[in-house]
gemmi code that builds the backbone of each chain (N, CA, C; Angstrom):
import gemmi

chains = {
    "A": [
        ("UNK", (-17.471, -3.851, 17.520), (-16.615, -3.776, 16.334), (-15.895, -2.434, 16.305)),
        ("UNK", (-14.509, -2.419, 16.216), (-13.800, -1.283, 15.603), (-13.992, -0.527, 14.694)),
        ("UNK", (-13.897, 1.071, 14.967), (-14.341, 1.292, 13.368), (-13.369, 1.427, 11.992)),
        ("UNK", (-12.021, 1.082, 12.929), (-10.809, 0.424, 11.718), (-10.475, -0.105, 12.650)),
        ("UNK", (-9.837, -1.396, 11.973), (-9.273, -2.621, 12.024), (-8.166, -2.790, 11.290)),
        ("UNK", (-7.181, -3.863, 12.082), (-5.511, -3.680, 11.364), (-4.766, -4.595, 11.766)),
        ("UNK", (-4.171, -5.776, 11.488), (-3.653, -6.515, 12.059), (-2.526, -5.933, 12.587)),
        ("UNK", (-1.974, -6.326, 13.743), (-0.509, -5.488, 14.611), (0.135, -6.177, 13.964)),
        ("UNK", (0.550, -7.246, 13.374), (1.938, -7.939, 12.806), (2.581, -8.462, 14.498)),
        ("UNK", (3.710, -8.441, 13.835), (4.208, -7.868, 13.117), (4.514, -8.653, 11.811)),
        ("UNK", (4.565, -8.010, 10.396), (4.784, -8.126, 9.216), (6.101, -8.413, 8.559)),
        ("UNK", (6.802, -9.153, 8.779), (8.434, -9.234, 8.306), (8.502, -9.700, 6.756)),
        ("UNK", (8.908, -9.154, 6.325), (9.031, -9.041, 4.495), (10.732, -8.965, 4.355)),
        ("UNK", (11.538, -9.659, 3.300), (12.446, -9.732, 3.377), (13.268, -7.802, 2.372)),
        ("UNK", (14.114, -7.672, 2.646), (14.588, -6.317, 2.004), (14.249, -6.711, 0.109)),
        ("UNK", (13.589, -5.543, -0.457), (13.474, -5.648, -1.603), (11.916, -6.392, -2.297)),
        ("UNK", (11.132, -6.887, -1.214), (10.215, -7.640, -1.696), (8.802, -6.327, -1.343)),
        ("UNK", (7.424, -7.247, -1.589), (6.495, -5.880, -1.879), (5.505, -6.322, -0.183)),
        ("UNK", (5.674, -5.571, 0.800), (4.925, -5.158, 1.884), (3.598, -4.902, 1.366)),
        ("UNK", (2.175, -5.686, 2.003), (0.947, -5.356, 1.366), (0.465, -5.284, 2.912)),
        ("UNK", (-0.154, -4.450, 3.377), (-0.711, -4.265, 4.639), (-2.242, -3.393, 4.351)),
        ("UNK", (-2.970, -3.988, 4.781), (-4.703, -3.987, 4.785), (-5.343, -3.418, 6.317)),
        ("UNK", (-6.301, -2.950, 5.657), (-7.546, -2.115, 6.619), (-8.568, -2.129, 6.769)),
        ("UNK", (-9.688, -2.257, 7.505), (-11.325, -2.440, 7.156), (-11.484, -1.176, 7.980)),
        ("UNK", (-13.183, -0.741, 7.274), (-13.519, -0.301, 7.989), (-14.887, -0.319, 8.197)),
        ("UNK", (-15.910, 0.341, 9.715), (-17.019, -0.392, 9.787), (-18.326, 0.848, 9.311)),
        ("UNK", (-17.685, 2.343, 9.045), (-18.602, 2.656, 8.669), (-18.587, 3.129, 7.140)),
        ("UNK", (-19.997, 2.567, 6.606), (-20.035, 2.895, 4.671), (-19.908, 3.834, 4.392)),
        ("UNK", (-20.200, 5.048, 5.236), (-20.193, 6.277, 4.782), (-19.056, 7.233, 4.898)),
        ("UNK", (-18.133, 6.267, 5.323), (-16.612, 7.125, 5.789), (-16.430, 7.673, 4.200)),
        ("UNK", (-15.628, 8.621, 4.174), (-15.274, 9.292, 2.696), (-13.833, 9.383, 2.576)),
        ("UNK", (-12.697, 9.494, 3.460), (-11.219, 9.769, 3.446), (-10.621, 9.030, 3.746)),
        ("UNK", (-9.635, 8.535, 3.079), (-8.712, 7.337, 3.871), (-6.815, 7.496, 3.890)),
        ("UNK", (-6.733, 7.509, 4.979), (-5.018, 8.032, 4.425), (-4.289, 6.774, 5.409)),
        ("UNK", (-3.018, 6.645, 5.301), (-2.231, 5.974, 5.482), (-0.900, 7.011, 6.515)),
        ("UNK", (-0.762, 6.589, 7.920), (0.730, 7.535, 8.457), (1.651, 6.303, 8.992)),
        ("UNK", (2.816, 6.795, 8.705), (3.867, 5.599, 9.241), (4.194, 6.517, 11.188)),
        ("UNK", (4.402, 5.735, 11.712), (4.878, 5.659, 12.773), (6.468, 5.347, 12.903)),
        ("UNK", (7.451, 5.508, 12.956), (8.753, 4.955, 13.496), (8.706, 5.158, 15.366)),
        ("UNK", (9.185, 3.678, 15.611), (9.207, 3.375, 17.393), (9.534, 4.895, 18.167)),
        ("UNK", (9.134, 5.397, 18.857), (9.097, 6.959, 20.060), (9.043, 7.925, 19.416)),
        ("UNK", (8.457, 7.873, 17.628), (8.077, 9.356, 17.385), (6.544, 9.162, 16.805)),
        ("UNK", (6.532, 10.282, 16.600), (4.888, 10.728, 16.041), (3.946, 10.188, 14.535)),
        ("UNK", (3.191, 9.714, 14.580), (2.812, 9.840, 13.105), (2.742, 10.638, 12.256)),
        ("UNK", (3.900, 10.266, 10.825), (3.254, 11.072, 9.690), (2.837, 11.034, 8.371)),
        ("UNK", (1.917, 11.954, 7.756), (1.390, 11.442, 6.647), (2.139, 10.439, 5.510)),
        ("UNK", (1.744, 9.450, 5.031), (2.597, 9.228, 3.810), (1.477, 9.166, 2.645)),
        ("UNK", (0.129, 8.890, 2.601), (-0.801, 8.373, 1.794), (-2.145, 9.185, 1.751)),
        ("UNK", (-2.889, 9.565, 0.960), (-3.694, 9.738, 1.251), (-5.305, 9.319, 0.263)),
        ("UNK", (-6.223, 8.787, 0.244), (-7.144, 8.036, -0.728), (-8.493, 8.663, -0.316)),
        ("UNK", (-8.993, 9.064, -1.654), (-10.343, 9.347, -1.361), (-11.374, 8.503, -2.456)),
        ("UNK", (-10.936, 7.942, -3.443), (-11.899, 7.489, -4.484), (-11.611, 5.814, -4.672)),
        ("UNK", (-12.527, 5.167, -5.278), (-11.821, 4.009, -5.148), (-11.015, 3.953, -6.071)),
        ("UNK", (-9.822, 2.608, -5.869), (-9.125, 2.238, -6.949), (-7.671, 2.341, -6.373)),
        ("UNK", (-6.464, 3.110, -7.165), (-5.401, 2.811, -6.784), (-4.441, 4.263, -7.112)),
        ("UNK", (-4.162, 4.723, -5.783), (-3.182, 5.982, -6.110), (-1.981, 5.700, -6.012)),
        ("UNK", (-1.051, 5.916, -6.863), (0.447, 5.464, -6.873), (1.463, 6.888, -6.291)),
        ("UNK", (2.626, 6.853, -5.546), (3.363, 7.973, -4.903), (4.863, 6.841, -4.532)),
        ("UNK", (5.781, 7.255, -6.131), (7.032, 6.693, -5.497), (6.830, 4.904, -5.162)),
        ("UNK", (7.014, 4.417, -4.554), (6.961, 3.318, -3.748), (5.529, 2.818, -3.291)),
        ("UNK", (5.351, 3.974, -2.857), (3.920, 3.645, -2.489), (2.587, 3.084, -3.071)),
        ("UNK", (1.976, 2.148, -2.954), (0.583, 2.384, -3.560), (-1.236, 2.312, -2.739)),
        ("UNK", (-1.764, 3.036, -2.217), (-2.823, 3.252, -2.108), (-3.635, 2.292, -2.761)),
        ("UNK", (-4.748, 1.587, -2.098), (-5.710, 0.575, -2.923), (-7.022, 0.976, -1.946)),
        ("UNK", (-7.862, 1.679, -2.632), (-9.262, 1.420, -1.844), (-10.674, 0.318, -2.754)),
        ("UNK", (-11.198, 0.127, -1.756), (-12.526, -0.766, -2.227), (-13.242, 0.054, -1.044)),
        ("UNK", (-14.412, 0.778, -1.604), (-15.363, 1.067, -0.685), (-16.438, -0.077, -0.567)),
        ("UNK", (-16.853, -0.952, -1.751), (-17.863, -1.778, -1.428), (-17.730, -2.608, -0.117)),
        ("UNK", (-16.428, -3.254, -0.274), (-15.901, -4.390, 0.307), (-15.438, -3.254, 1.679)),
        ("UNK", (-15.327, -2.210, 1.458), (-14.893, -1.450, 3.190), (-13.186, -1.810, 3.312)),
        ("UNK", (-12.283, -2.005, 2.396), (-11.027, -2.002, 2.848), (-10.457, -0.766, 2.258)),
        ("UNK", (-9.186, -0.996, 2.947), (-7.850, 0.168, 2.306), (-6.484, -0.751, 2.399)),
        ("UNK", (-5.637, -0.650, 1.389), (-4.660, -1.222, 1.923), (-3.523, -0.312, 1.223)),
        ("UNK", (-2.194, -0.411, 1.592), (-0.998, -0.156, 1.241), (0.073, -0.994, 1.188)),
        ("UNK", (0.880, -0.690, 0.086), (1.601, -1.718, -1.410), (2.845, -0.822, -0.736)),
        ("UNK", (3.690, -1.523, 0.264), (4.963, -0.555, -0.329), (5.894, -1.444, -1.157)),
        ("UNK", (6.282, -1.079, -2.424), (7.617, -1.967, -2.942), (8.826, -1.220, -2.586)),
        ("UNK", (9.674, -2.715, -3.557), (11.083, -2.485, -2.631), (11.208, -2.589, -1.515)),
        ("UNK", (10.726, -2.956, -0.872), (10.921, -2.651, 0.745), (12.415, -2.541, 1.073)),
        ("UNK", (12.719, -1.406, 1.995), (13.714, -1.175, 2.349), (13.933, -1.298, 4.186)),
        ("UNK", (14.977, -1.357, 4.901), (14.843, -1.578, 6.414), (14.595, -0.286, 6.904)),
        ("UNK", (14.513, 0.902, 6.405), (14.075, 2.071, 6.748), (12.679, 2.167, 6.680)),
        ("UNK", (12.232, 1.137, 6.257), (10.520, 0.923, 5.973), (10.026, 0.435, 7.093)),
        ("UNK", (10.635, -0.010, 7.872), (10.557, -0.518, 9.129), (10.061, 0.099, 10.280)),
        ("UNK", (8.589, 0.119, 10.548), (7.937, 0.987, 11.423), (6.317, 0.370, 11.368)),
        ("UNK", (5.617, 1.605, 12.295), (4.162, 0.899, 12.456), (3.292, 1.942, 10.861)),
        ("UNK", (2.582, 1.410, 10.791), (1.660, 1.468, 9.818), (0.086, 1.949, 9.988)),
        ("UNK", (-0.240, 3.329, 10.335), (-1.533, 3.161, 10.686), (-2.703, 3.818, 9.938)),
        ("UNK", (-3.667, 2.729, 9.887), (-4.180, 3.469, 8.798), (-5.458, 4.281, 9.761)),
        ("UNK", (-6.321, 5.340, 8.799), (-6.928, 6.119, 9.442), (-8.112, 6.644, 8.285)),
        ("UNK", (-9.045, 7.099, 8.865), (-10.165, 7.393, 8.079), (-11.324, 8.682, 9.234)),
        ("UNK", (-11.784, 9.265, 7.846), (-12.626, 10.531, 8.637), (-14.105, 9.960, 8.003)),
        ("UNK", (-15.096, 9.566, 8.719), (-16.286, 9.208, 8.794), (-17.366, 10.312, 8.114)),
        ("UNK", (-18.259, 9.682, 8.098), (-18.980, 10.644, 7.124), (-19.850, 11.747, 7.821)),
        ("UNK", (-20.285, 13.128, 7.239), (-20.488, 14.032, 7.926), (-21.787, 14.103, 8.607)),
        ("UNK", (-22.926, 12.946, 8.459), (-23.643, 13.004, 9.541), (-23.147, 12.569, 10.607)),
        ("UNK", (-22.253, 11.782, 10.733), (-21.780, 11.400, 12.361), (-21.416, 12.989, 13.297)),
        ("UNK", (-20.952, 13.715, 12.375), (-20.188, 14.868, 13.085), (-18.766, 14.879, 13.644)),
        ("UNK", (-18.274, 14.073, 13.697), (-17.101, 13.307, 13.425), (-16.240, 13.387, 12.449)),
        ("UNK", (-15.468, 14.453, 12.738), (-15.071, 15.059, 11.391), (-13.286, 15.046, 12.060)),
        ("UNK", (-12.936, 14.480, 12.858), (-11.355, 14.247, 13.055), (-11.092, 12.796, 13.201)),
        ("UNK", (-9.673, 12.297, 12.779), (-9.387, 11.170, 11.730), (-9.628, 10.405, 13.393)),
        ("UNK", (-10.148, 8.921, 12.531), (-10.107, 7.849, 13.072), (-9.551, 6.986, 12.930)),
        ("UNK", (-8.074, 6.504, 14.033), (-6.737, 5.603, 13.905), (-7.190, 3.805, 14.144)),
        ("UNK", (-6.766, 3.395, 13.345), (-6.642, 2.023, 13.549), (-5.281, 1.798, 14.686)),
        ("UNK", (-5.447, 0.455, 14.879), (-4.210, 0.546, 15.901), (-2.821, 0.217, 15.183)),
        ("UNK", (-2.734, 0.304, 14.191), (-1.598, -0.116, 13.513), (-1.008, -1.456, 12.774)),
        ("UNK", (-0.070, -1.464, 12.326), (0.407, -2.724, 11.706), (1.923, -2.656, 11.957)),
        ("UNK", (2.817, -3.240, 12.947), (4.398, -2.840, 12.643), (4.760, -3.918, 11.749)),
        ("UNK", (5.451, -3.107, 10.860), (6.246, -3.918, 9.382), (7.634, -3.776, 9.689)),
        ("UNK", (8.244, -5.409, 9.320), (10.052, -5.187, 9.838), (10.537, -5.491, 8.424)),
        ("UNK", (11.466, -4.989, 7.923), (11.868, -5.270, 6.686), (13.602, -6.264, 6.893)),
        ("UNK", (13.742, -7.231, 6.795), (14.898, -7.693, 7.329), (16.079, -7.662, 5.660)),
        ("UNK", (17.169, -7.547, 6.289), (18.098, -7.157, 5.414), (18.702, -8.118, 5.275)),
    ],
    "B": [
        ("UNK", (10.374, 26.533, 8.585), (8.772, 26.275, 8.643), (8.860, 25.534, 10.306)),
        ("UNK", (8.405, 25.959, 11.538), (8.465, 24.944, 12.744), (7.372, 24.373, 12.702)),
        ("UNK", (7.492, 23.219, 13.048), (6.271, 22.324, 13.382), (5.357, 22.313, 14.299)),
        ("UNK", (5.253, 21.726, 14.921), (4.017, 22.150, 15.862), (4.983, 21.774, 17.642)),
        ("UNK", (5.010, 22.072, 18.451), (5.797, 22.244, 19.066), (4.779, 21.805, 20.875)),
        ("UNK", (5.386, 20.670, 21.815), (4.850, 20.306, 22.269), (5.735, 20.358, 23.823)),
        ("UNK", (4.745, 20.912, 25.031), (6.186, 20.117, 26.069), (5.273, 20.200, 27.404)),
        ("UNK", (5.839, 19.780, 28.251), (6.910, 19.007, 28.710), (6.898, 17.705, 27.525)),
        ("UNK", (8.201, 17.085, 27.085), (8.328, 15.691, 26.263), (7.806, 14.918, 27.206)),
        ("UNK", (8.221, 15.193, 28.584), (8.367, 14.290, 30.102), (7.611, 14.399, 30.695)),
        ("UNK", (6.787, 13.681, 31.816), (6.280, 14.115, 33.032), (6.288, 12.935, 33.661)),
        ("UNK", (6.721, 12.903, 35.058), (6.405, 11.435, 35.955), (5.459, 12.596, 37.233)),
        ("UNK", (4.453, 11.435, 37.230), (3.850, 12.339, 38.491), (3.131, 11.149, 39.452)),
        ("UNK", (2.904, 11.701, 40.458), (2.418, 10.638, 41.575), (0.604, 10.614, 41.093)),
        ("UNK", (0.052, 9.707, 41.349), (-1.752, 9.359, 41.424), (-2.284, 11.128, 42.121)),
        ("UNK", (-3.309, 11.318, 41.384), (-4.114, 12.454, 42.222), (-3.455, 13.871, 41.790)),
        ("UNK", (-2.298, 13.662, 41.288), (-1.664, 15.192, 40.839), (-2.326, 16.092, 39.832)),
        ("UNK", (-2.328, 17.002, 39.739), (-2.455, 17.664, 38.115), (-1.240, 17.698, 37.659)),
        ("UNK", (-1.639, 17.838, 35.969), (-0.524, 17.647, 35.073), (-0.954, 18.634, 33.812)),
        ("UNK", (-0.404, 19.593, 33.352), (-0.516, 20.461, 31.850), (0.322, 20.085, 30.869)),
        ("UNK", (0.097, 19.858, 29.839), (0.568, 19.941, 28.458), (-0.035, 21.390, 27.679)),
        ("UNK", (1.281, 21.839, 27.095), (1.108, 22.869, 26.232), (0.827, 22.331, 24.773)),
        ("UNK", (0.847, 22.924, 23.972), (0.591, 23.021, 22.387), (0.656, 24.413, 21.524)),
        ("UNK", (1.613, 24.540, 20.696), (1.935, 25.350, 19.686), (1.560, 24.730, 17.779)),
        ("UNK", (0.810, 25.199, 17.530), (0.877, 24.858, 16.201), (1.178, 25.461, 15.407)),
        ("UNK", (1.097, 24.973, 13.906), (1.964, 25.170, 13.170), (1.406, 26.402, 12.660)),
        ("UNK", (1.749, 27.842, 12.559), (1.558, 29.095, 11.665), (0.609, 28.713, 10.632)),
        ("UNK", (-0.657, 29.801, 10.911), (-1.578, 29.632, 10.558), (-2.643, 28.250, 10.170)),
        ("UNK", (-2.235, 27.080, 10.859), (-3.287, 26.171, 11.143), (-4.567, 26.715, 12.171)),
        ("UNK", (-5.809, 26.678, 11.697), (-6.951, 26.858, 12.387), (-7.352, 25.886, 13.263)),
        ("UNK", (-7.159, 24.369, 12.386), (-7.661, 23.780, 13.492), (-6.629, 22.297, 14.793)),
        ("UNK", (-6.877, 22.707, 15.533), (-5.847, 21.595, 16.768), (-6.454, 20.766, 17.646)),
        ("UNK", (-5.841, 19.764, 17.459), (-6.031, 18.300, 17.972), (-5.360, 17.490, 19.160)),
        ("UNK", (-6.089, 17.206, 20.091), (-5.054, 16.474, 21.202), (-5.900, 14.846, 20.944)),
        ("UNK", (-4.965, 14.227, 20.962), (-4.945, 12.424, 21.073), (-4.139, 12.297, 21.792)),
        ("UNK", (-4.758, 11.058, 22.548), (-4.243, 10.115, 23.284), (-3.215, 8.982, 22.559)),
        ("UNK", (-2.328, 8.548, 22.772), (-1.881, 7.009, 22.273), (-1.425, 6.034, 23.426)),
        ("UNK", (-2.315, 4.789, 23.754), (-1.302, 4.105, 24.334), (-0.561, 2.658, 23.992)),
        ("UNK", (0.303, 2.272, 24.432), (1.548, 1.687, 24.104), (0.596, 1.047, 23.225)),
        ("UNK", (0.999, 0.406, 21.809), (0.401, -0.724, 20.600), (-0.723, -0.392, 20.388)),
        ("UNK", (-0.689, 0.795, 20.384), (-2.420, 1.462, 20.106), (-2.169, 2.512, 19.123)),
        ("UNK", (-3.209, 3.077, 18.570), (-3.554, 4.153, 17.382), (-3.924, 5.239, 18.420)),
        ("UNK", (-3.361, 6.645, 17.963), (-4.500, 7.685, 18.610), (-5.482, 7.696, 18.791)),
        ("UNK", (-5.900, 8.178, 19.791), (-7.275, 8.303, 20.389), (-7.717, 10.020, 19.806)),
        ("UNK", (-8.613, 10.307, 19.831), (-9.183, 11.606, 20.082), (-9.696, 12.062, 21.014)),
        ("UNK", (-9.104, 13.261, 21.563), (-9.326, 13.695, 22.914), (-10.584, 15.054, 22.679)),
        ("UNK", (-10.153, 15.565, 22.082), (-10.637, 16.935, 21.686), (-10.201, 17.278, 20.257)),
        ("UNK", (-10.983, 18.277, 20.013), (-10.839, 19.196, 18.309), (-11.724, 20.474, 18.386)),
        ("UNK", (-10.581, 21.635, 17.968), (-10.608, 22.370, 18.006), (-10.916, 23.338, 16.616)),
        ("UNK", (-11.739, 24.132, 16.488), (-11.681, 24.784, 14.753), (-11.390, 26.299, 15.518)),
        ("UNK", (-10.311, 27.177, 15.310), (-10.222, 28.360, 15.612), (-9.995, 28.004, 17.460)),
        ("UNK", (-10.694, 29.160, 18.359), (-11.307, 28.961, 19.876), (-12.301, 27.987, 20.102)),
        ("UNK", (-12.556, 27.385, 18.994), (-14.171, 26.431, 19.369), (-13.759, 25.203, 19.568)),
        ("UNK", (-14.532, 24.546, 20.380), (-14.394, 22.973, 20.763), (-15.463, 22.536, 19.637)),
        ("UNK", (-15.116, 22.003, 18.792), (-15.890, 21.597, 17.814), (-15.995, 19.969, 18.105)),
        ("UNK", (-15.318, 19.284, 18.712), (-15.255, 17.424, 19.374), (-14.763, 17.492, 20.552)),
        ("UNK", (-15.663, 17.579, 21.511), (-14.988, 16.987, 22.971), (-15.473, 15.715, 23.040)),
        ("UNK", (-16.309, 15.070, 22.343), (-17.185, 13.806, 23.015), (-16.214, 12.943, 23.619)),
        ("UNK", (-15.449, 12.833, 23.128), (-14.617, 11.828, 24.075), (-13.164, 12.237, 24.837)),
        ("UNK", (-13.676, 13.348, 25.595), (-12.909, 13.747, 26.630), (-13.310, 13.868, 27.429)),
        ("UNK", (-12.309, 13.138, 29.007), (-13.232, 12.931, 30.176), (-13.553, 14.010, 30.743)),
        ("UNK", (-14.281, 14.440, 31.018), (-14.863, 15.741, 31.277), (-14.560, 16.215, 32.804)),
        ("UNK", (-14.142, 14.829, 33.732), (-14.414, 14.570, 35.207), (-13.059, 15.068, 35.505)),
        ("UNK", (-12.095, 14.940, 34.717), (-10.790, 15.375, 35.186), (-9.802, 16.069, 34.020)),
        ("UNK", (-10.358, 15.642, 32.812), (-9.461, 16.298, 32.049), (-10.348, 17.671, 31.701)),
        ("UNK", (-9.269, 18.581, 30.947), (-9.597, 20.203, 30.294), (-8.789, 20.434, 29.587)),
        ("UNK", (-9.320, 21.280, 28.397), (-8.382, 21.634, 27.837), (-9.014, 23.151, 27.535)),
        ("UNK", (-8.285, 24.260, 26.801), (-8.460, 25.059, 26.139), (-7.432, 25.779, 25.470)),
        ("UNK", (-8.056, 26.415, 24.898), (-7.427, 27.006, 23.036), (-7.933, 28.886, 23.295)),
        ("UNK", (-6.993, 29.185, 23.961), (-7.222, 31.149, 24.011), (-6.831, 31.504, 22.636)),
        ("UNK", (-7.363, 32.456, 22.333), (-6.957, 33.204, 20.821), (-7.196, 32.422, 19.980)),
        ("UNK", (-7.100, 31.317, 20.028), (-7.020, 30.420, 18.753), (-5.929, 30.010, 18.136)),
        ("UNK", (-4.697, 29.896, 19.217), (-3.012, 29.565, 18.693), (-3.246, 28.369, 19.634)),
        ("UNK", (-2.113, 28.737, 20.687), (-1.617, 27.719, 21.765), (-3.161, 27.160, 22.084)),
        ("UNK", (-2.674, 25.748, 22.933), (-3.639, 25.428, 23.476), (-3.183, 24.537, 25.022)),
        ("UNK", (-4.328, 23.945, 25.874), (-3.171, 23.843, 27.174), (-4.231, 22.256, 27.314)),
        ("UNK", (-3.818, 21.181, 27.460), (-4.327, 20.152, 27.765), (-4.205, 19.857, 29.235)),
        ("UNK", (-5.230, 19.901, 30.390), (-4.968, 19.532, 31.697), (-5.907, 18.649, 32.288)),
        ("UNK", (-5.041, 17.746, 33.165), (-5.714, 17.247, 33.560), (-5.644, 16.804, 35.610)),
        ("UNK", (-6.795, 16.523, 36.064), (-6.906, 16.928, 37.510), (-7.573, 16.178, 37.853)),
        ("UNK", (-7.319, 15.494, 38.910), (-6.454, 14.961, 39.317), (-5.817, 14.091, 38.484)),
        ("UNK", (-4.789, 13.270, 38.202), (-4.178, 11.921, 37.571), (-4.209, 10.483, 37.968)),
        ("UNK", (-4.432, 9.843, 37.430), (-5.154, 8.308, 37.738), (-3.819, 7.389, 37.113)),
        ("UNK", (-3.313, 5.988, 37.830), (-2.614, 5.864, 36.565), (-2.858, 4.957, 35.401)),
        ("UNK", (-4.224, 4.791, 35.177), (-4.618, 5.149, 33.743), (-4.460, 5.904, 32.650)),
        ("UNK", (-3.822, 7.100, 32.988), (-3.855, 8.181, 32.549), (-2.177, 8.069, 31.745)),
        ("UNK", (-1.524, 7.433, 32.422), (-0.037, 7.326, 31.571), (-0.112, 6.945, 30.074)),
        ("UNK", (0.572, 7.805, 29.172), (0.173, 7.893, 28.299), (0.778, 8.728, 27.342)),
        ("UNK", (0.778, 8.498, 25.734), (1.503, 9.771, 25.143), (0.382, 10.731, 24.689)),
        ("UNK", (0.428, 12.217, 24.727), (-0.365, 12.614, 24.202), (-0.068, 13.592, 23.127)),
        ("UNK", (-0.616, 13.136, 22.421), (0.079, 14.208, 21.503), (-1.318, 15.634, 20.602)),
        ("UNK", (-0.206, 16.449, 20.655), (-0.793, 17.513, 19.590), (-0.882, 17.485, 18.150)),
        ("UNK", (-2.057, 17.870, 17.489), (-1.592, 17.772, 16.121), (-2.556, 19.314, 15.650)),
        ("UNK", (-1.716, 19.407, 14.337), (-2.774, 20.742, 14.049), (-3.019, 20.627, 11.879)),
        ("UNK", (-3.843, 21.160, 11.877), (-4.355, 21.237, 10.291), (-4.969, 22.569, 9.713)),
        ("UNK", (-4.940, 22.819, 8.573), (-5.613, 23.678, 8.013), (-7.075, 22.642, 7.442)),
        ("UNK", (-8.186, 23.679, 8.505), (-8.911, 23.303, 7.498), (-10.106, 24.345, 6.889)),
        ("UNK", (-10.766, 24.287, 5.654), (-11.608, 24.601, 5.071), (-12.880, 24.220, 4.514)),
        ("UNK", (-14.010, 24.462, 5.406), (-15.636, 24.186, 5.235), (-15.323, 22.556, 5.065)),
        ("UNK", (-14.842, 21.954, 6.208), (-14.937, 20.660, 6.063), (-14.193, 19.740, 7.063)),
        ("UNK", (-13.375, 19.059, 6.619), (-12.615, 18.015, 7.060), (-11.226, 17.402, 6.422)),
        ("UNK", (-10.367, 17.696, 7.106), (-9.073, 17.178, 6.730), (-8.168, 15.880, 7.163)),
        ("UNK", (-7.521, 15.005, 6.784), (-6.588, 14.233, 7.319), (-5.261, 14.635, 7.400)),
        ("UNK", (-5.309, 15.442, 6.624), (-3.621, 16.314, 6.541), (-3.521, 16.451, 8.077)),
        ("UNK", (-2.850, 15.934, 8.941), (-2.245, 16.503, 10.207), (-1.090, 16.078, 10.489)),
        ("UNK", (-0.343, 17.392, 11.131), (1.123, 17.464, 11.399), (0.997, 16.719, 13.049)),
        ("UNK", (1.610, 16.136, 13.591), (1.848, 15.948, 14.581), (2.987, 16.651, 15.390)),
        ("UNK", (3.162, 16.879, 16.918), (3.977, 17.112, 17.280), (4.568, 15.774, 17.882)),
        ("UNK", (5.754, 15.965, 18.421), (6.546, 15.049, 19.346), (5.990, 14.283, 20.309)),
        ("UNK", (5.348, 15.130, 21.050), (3.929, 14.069, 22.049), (4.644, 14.698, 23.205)),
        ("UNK", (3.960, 14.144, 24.234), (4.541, 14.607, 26.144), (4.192, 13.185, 26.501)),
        ("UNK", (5.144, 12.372, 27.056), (4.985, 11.434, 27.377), (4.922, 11.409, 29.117)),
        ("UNK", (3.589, 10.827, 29.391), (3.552, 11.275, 31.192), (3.465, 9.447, 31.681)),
        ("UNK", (3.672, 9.962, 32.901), (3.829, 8.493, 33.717), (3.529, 8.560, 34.911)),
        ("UNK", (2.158, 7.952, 35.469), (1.884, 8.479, 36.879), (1.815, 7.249, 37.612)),
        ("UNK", (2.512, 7.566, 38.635), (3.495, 6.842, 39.322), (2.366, 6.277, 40.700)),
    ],
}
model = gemmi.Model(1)
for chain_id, residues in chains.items():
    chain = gemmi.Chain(chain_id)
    for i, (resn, *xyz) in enumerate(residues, 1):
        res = gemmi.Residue()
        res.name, res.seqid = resn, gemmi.SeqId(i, " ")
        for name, pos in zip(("N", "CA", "C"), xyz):
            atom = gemmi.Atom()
            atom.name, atom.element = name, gemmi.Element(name[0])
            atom.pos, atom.b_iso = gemmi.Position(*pos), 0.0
            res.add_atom(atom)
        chain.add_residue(res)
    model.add_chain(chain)
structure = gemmi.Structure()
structure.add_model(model)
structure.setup_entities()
């Protein structure tokens, strides 16, 4: 088992509608959960970041954690075609592992069609 | 404010070669990160660095890759010989962190190698 999980999509949502893209993860004791977009030949960067459960809102964005259930997901509305990129979510495990640098899911690419 | 600053972008190299990647991070980040990514994949973690210290090598191949972090700025990712397994982006990332653990990381551009 992965210790995040992510469906690759790809995710096609029409321009203007609400992108919901989901995450598991396999260990209970992870504590951080953030969200980086990818656009195709550049780098990941932050857009999200969740530490408690429930729902952090930023602009467009919305953050949803459930620690019971082990997911994370991200709400973008509006979707716009500039939204159009990979999606990866990531999490830092808990500090007995020792494992204290983020752990990437493999992504989700979301196409927003216009 | 520069970002974290990465190069060669490029490398094509034949099986069996060595290959270096540099790393510059970002003014006053303590701690730096090399990942792996390959194609439809999430970063990997190669190494992590807090200051000069290897604080995560576990999953760096030890048999051919190296890295190190002098002073505690730059850092030099190498690897010896090259397999072409090894094609791949790798990228740098760097963070501030404090008595703990961060997700805040800047990435650089990556060095994208290709062994031929």
């Amino acid at each position: 088992q992965k210790e995040v999980e992510q469906n690759s999509g790809p995710l096609s949502v029409p321009e203007g509608a609400i992108a919901s893209l989901n995450c598991t993860y396999s260990d209970r004791g992870s504590q951080s959960f953030f969200w980086y977009r990818q656009y195709s030949g550049k780098s990941p960067e932050l857009i999200m970041s969740i530490y408690s459960n429930g729902d952090k809102e930023d602009g467009r964005f919305t953050a949803q954690l459930n620690k019971a259930s082990q997911y994370v997901s991200l709400l973008i509305r509006d979707s716009q075609p500039s939204d159009s990129a990979t999606y990866l979510c990531a999490v830092i495990g808990p500090r007995s592992t020792g494992r204290r640098a983020l752990t990437f899911g493999s992504g989700t690419r979301l196409q927003v069609q216009p | 404010e520069a970002g974290v600053v990465q190069s060669p972008r490029y490398k094509i190299i034949e099986k069996k070669q060595p290959v270096a990647f540099w790393c510059n991070p970002i003014s006053g980040h303590n701690t730096l990160y090399w990942y792996l990514q390959n194609l439809g994949q999430g970063p990997e973690l190669l190494i992590r660095y807090e200051n000069e210290e290897a604080v995560d090598d576990s999953q760096l191949p030890k048999d051919r890759f190296s890295a190190e972090r002098l002073k505690g700025v730059d850092s030099t990712l190498k690897i010896q010989p090259a397999e072409l397994g090894d094609s791949a982006v790798y990228l740098c990332a760097s963070s501030w962190t404090s008595g703990g653990a961060t997700g805040e990381l800047f990435f650089g551009e990556g060095s994208r190698l290709t062994v031929l």
